[in-house]
PAZAPA-4460 file (N, C-alpha, C; in steps of 0.05 Angstrom, whole numbers, plus 32768, in hexadecimal, padded with zeros to 4 digits):
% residues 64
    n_x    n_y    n_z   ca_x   ca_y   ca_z    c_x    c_y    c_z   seq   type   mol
   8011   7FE8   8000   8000   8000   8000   8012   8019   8000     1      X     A
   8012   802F   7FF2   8019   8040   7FEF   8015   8057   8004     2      X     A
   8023   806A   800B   8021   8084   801D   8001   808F   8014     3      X     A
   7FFF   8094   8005   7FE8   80A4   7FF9   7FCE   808A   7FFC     4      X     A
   7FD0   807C   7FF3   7FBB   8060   7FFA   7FB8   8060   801F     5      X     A
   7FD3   8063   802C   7FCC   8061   804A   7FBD   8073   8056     6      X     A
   7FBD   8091   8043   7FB1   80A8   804C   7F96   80B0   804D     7      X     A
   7F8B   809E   8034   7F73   809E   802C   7F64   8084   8043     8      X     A
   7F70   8073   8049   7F68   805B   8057   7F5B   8070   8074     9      X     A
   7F75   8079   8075   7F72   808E   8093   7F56   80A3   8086    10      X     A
   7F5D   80A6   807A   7F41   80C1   807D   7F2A   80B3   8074    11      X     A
   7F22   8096   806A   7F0A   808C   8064   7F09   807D   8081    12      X     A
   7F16   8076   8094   7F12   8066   80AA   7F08   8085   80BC    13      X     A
   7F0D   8092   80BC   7F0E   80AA   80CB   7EF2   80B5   80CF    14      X     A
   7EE9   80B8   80AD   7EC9   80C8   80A0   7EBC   80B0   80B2    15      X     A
   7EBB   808D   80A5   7EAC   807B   80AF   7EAB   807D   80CE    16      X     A
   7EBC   8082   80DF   7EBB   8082   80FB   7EA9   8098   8101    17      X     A
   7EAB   80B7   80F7   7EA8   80CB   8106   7E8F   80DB   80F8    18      X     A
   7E8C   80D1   80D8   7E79   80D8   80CE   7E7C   80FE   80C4    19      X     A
   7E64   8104   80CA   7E6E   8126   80C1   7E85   812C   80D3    20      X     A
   7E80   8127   80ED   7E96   812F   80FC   7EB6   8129   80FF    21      X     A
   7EB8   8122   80E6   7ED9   8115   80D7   7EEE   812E   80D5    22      X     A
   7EDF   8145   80CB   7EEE   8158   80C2   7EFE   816B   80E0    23      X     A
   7EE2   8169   80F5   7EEC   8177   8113   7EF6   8167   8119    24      X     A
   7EF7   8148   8119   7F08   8137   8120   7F26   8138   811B    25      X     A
   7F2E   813D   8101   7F49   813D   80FB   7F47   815D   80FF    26      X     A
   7F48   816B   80F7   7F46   8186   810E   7F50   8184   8121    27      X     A
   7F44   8177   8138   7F4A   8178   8153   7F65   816B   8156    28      X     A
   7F67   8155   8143   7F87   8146   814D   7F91   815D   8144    29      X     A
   7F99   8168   8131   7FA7   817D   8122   7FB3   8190   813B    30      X     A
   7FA2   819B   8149   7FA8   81B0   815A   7FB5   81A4   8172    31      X     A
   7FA4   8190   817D   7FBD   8179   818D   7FCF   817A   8189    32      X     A
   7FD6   816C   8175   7FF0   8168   8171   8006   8177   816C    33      X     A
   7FFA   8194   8162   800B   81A8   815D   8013   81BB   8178    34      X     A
   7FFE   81B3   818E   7FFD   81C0   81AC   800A   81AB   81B9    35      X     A
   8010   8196   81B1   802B   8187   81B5   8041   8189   81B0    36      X     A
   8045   8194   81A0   805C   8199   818D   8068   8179   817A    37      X     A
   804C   8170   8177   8052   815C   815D   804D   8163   8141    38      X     A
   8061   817A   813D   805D   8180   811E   805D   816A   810B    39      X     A
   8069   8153   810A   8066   8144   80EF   8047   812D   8103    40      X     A
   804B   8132   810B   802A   8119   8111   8016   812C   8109    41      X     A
   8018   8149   8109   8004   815E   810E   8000   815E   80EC    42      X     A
   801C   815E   80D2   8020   8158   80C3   8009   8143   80AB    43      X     A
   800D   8131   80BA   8004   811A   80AD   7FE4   811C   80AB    44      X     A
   7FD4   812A   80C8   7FBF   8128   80CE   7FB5   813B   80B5    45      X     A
   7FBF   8155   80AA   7FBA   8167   809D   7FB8   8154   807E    46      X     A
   7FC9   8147   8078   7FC9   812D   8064   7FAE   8125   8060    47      X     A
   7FA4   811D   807B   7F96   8107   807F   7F76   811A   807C    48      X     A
   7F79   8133   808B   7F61   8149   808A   7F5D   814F   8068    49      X     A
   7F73   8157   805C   7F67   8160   8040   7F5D   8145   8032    50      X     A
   7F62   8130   8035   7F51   8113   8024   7F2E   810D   8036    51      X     A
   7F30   811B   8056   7F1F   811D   8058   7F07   812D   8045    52      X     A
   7F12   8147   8050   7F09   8164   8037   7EFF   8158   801F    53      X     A
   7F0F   8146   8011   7F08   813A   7FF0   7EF1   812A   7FF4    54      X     A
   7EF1   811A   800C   7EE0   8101   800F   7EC3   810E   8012    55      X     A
   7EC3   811F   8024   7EA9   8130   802C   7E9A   8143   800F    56      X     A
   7EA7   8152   8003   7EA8   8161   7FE9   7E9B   814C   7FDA    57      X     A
   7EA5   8136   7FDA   7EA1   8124   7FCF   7E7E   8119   7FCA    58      X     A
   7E81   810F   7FE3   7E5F   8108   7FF4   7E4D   8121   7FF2    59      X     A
   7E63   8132   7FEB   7E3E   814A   7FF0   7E39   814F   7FCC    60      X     A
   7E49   8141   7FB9   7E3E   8141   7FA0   7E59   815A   7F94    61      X     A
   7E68   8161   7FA2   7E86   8179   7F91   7E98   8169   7F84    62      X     A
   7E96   8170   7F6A   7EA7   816A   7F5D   7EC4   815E   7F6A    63      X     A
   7ED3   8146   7F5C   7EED   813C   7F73   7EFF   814E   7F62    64      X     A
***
C-alpha cells in the first residue's frame, strides 16, 4: 500500500467513525498536536484532513 493509499484509508476510517463530525475531528487532533509540539504528527493529520475535505465535497455532490 502506498503513502497516499494509507492516507485515504485514514480519512475513509475516520468519515466512517465520526460521520459529519470527521472534519472537527481531525481539526481537533491538528491543534493537539501542534499544542504539543508534534509538528510532523500534526503534519500528517493535515494530510489526512484535506482527503477528508475531498471525501465530504464529495458526498454533498462537488465536483472531485
Amino acid at each position: 500500500m502506498t503513502r497516499d493509499q494509507e492516507l485515504w484509508a485514514c480519512a475513509l476510517a475516520i468519515e466512517r467513525a465520526h460521520g459529519e463530525a470527521a472534519f472537527l475531528h481531525a481539526s481537533m487532533q491538528i491543534d493537539r498536536l501542534e499544542a504539543e509540539g508534534k509538528a510532523e504528527a500534526a503534519r500528517i493529520w493535515r494530510e489526512v484532513l484535506t482527503r477528508i475535505e475531498a471525501l465530504e465535497g464529495t458526498a454533498r455532490g462537488a465536483p472531485c
